[in-house]
C-alpha positions in Angstrom: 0.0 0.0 0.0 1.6 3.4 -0.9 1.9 6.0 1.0 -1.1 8.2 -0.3 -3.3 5.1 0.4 -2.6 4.4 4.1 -3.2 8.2 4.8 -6.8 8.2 3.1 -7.7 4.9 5.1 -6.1 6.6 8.7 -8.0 9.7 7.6 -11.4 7.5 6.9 -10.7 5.4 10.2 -10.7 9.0 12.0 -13.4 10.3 10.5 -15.6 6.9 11.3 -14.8 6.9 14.7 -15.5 10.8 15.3 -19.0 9.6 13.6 -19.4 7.3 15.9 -18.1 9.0 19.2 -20.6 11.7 18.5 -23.3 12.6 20.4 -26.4 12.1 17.8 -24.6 8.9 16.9 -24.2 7.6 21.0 -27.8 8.3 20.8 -29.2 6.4 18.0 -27.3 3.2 18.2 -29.5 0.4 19.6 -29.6 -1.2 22.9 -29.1 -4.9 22.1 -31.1 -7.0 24.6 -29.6 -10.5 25.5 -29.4 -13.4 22.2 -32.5 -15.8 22.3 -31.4 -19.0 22.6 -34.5 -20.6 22.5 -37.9 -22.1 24.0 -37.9 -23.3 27.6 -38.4 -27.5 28.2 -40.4 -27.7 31.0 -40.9 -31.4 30.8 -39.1 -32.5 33.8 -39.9 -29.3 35.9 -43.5 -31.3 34.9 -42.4 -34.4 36.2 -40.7 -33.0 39.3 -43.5 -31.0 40.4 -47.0 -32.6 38.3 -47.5 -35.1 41.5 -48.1 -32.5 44.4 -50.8 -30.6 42.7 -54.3 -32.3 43.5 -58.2 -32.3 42.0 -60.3 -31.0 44.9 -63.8 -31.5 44.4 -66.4 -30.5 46.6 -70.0 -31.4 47.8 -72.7 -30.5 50.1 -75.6 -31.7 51.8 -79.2 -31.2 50.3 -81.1 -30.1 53.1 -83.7 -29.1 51.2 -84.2 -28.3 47.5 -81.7 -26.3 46.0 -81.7 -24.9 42.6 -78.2 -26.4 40.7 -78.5 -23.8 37.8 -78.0 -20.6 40.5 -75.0 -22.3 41.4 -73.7 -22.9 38.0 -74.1 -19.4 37.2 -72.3 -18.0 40.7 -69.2 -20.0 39.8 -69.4 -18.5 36.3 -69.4 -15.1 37.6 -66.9 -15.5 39.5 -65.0 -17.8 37.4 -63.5 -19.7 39.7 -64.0 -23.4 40.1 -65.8 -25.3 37.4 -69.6 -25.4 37.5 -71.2 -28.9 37.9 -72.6 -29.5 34.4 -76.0 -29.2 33.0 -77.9 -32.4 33.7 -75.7 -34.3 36.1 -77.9 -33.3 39.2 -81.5 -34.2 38.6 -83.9 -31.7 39.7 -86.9 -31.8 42.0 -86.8 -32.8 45.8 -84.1 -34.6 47.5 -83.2 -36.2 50.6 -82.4 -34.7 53.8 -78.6 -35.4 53.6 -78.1 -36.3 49.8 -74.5 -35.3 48.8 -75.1 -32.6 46.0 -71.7 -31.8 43.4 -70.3 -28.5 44.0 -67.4 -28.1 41.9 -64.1 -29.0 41.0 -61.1 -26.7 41.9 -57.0 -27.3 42.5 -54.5 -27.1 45.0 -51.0 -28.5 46.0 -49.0 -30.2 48.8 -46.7 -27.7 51.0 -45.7 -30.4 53.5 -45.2 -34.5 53.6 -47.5 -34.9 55.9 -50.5 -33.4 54.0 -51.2 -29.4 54.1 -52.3 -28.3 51.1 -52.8 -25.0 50.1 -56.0 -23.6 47.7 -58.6 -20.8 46.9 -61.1 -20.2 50.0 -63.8 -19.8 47.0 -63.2 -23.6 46.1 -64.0 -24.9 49.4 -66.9 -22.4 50.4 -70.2 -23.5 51.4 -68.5 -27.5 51.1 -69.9 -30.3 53.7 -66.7 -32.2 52.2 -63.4 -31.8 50.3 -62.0 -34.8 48.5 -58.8 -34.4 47.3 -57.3 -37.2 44.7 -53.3 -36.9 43.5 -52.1 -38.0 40.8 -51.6 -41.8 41.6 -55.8 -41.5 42.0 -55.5 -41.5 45.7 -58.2 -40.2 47.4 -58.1 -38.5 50.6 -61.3 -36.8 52.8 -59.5 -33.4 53.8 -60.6 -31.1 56.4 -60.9 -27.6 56.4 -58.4 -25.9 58.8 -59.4 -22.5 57.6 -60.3 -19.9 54.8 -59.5 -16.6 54.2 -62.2 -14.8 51.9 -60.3 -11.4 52.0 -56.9 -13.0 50.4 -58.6 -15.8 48.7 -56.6 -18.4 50.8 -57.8 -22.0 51.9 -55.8 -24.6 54.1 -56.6 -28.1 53.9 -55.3 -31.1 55.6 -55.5 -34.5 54.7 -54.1 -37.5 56.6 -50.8 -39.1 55.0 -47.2 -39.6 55.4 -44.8 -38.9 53.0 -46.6 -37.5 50.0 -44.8 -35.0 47.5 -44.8 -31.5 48.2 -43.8 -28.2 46.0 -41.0 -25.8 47.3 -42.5 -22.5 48.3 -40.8 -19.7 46.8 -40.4 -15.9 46.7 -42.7 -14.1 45.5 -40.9 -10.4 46.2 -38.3 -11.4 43.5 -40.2 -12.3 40.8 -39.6 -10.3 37.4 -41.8 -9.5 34.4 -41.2 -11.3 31.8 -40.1 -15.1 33.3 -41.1 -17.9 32.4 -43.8 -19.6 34.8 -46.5 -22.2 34.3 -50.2 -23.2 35.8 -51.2 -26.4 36.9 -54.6 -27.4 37.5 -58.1 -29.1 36.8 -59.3 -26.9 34.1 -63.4 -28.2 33.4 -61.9 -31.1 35.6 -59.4 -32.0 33.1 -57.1 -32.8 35.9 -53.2 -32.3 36.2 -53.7 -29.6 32.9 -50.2 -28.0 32.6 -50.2 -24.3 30.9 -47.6 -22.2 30.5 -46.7 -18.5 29.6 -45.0 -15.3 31.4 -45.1 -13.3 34.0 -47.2 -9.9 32.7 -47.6 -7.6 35.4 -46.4 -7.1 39.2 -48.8 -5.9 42.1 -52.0 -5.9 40.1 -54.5 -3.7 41.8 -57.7 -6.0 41.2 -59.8 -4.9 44.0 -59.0 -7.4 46.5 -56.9 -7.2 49.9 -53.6 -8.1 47.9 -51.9 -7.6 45.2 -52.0 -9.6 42.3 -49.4 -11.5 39.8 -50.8 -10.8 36.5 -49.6 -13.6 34.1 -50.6 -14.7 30.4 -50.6 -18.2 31.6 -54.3 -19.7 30.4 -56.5 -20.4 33.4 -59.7 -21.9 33.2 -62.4 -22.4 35.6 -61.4 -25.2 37.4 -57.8 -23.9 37.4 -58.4 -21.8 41.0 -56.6 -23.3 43.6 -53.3 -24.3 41.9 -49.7 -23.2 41.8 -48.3 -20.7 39.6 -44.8 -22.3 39.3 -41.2 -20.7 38.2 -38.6 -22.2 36.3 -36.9 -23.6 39.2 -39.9 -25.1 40.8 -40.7 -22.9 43.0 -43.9 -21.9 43.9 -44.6 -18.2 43.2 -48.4 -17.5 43.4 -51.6 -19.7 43.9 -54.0 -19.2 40.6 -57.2 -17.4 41.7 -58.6 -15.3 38.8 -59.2 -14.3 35.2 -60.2 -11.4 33.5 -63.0 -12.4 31.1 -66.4 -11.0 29.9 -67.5 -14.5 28.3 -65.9 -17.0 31.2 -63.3 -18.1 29.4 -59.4 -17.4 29.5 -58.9 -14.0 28.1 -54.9 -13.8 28.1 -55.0 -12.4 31.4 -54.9 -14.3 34.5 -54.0 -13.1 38.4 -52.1 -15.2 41.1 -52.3 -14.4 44.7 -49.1 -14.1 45.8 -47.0 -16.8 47.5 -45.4 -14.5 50.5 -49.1 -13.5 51.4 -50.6 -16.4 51.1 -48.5 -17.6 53.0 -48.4 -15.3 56.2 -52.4 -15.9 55.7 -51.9 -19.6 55.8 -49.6 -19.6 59.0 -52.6 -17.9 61.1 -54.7 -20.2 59.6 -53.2 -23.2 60.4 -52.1 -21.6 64.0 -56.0 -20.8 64.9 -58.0 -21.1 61.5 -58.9 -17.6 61.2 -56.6 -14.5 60.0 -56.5 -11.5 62.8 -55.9 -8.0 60.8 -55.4 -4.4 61.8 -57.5 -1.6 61.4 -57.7 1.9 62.6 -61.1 3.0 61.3 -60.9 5.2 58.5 -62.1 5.4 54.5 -60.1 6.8 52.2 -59.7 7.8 48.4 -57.0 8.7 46.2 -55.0 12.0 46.4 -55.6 13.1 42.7 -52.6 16.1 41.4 -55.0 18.9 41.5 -55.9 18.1 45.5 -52.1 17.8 46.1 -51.9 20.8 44.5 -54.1 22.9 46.1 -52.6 21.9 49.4 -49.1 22.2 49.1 -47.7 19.1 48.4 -45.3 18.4 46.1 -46.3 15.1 45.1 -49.6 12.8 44.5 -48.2 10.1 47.1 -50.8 9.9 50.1 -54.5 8.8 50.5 -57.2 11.7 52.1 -59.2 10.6 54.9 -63.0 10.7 53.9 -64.7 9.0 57.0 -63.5 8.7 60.7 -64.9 5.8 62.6 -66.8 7.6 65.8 -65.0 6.9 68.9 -62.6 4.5 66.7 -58.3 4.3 67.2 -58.1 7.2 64.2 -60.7 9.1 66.3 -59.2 8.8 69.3 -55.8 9.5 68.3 -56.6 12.8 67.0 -57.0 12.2 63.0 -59.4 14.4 61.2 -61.7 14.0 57.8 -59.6 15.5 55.4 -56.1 14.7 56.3 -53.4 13.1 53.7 -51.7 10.5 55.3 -48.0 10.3 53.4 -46.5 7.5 55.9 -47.4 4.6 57.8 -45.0 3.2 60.7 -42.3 5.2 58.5 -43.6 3.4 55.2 -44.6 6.2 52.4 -48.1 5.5 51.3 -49.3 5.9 47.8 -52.4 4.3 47.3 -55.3 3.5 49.3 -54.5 0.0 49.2 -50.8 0.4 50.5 -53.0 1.7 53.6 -55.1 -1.0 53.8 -52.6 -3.8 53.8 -50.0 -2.4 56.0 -52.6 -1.2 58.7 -53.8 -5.2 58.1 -50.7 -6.8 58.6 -49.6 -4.7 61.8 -50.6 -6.6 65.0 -53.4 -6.0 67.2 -53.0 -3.8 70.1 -49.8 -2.4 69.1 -49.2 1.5 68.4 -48.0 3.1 65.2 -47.0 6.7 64.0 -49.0 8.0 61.0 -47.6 10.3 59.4 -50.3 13.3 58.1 -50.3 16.4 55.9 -52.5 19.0 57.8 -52.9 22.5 57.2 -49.7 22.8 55.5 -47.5 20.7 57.5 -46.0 17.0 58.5 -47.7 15.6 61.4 -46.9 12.4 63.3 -50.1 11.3 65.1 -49.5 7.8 67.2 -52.4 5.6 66.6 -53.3 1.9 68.2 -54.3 -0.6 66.1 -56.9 -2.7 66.8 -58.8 -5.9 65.1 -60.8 -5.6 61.5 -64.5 -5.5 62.1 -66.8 -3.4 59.9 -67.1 0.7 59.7 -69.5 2.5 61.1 -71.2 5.2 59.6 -72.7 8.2 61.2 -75.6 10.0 60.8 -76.2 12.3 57.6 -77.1 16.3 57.8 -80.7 17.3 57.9 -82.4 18.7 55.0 -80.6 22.0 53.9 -82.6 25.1 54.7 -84.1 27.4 52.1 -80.8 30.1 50.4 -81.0 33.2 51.8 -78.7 34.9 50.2 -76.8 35.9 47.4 -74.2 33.1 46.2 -70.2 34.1 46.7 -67.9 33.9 44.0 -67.8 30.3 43.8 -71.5 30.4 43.4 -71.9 28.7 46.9 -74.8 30.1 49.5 -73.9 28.8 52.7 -75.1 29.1 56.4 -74.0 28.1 59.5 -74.2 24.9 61.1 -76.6 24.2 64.3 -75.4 22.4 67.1 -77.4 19.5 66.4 -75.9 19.3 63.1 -72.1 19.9 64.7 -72.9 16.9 67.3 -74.7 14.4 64.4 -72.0 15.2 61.9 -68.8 15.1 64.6 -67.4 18.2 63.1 -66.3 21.6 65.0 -66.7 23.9 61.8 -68.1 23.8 58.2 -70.9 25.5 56.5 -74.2 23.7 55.2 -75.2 24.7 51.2 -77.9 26.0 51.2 -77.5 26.2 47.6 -75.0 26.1 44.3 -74.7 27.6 40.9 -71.8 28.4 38.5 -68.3 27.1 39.5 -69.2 24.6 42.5 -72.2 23.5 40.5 -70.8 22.7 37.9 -68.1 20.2 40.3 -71.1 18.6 41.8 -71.4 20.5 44.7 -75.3 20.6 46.0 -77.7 21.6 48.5 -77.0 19.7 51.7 -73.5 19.3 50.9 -70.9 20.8 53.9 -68.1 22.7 53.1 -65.3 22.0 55.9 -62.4 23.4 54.6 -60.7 25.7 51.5 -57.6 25.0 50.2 -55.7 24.1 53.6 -57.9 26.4 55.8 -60.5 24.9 58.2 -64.2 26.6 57.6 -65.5 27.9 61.1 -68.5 30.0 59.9 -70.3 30.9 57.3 -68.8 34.7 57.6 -65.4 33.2 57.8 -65.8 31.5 54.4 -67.2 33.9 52.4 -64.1 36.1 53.0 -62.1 32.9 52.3 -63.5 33.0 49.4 -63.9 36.4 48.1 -59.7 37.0 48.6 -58.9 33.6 46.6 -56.9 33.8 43.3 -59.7 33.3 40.8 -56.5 32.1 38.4 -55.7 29.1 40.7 -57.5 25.9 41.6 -59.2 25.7 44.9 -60.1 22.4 46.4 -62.5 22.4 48.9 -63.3 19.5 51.5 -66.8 18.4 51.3 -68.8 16.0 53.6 -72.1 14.5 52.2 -74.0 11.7 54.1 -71.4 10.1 55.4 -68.1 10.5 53.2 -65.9 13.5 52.8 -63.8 14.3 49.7 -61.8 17.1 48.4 -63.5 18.6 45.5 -61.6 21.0 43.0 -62.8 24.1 41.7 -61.0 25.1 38.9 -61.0 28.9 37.0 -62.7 28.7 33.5 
């Protein structure tokens, strides 16, 4: 190569990786994501874990004619379980303790000696669960507990050395892995599905979190494990999202580390103990957060305190944002729920509120789960009196009936609501307990709240009706 030559390549080698080095080149080249090397072979994960997962079935005693087809249709709309099929229970009268089908469901082994874990939904409502393995041994199992709130059953059947699945992780689980289902889909026992991991900490409107998964689940499938690649169980199959029954491409797991703190309790003293401090709650949406001062949508708002209940008692108020919980930032309503239900009974923790502007920490004791109360609603609103205010709002003062009924100190009762608040659902009878960050004392008070806000800014105003309380923003047109 001459000399002219092995310039022009050092020169084009130069220029090349300039090219490269530069910025709008950096930026553009692609991200190469790991080589496929191909398809996972899950036959002997199959064979290592098929014989601990079991066929419940379930019946109960006809103590007096039932009607088969309302029960087919409940487990439909559910889905959970498989319905006992048209025709295979005659109708009529029966005897007084004539076993009646149920349904079919699935669960697996966790120990040698014969706990088995499942739904609560497949064994609801059952006189007797007969579990059969694999080998078509039958066992009668009891019932040791079940957990509607989690969706978690423990059974027991009496053996000795029968094969039982590892119980993993569920806290390191990734989108993305490989896991499979197995289960009695329509009572097509020891059914083996597979798929990935889709979603973590599915909000589905139950007491936990979910495992979202691609995995096809069937009715029948509820009950069984949701296994990893190791064979370790992740998540017990509970649900599917469907609007004709069948698998849509999305089921939902409960997840193993729950279930399994559920099914300790159960198996301790069949029944799950939870917190609660007596409160409802609703998500802190931007413009609330906003209109309060805080610089972030993290937090729930109090709508309802229990009368005389721990939140009551420890000094929280309708209309507080609570941001932590025994030091643990809060973000949805849910977060709340669970870490309020998981603390033990009797026990004290801090809650951390946003109130009037600033960080609170109120200590609260928790005590056992039971049902809210609600209290009484406001009278009929009288008659408007006067002229509305600039958020279109007439308002008069409370009476003291209505402060002792209600359990409020301040507020103002509408009397009646056009323009602006009408037109964010505010009404007669509604009561306006606080603007922006300000507690409402009087109807005076308010109005010149109200006549010195920034008609360019959103306002969010705390509003009790019947027997909830929400923020409710006003914003300028």
């Amino acid at each position: 190569m001459n000399t002219i030559g092995c310039k022009t390549l050092i020169a084009a080698l130069l220029a090349c990786a300039g090219a490269l080095s530069s910025p709008a080149a950096l930026s553009a080249a692609p991200v190469n994501p790991p080589a496929v090397t191909g398809l996972p072979d899950f036959t002997d994960l199959i064979d290592a874990v098929g014989p601990a997962v079991v066929n419940i079935r379930t019946t109960e005693k006809a103590r007096q004619a039932g009607n088969t087809d309302e029960e087919m249709q409940e487990f439909l709309r559910r889905f959970f379980g498989a319905p006992v099929p048209r025709g295979q229970v005659p109708r009529g009268r029966r005897g007084p303790e004539e076993d009646i089908a149920r349904g079919v469901g699935s669960g697996f082994i966790i120990s040698s000696d014969g706990y088995i874990l499942t739904n609560a939904h497949v064994v609801a409502g059952a006189d007797d669960v007969i579990v059969t393995m694999t080998d078509r041994r039958e066992f009668k199992a009891k019932v040791l507990g079940a957990d509607e709130r989690s969706d978690v059953a423990v059974l027991k059947v009496e053996g000795r050395d029968l094969p039982s699945l590892k119980v993993g992780n569920s806290r390191n689980i990734r989108v993305g892995e490989w896991v499979i289902a197995i289960g009695s889909p329509f009572n097509l026992d020891n059914t083996v599905t597979a798929g990935i991991i889709s979603a973590k900490s599915r909000e589905t409107g139950e007491y936990l979190p979910m495992i979202q998964s691609d995995v096809a689940v069937n009715p029948g499938n509820s009950g069984g494990p949701l296994i990893n690649l190791r064979g370790d169980v992740i998540g017990i199959t509970s649900q599917i999202a469907t609007l004709s029954g069948g698998y849509n491409g999305i089921s939902f797991a409960v997840p193993i580390d729950e279930a399994m703190r559920v099914a300790d309790q159960l198996r301790t003293t069949g029944k799950v103990t939870r917190g609660r401090i007596g409160v409802l709650m609703g998500e802190l949406s931007k413009e609330v957060a906003e209109s309060l001062g805080l610089g972030t949508t993290r937090g729930v708002e109090i709508s309802l305190v229990e009368p005389d209940g721990p939140a009551d008692k420890a000094g929280i108020k309708v209309g507080d944002i609570i941001l932590k919980f025994n030091g643990v930032p809060i973000e949805r309503s849910s977060d709340l729920r669970r870490q309020v239900g998981n603390t033990p009974v009797g026990s004290k923790a801090i809650v951390t509120v946003w109130r009037k502007g600033a960080q609170q920490d109120i200590p609260v004791t928790v005590v056992e789960l039971q049902d809210d109360k609600a209290p009484k609603v406001a009278p009929e609103a009288p008659a408007p009196k006067q002229a509305p205010n600039e958020l279109g709002l007439n308002v008069s003062d409370l009476t003291a009936e209505q402060h002792k009924e209600l359990r409020v100190e301040g507020g103002v009762l509408v009397n009646a609501a056009e323009g602006a608040a009408a037109r964010v659902g505010i009404r007669r009878g509604d009561v306006v307990l606080q603007v922006n960050s300000t507690a409402v004392t009087s109807a005076k008070q308010f109005n010149a709240l109200v006549s010195k806000l920034d008609p360019k800014k959103n306002v969010a105003l705390l509003v009790r009706r019947d027997d909830t309380t929400t923020y409710v923003v006003i914003k300028p047109r």
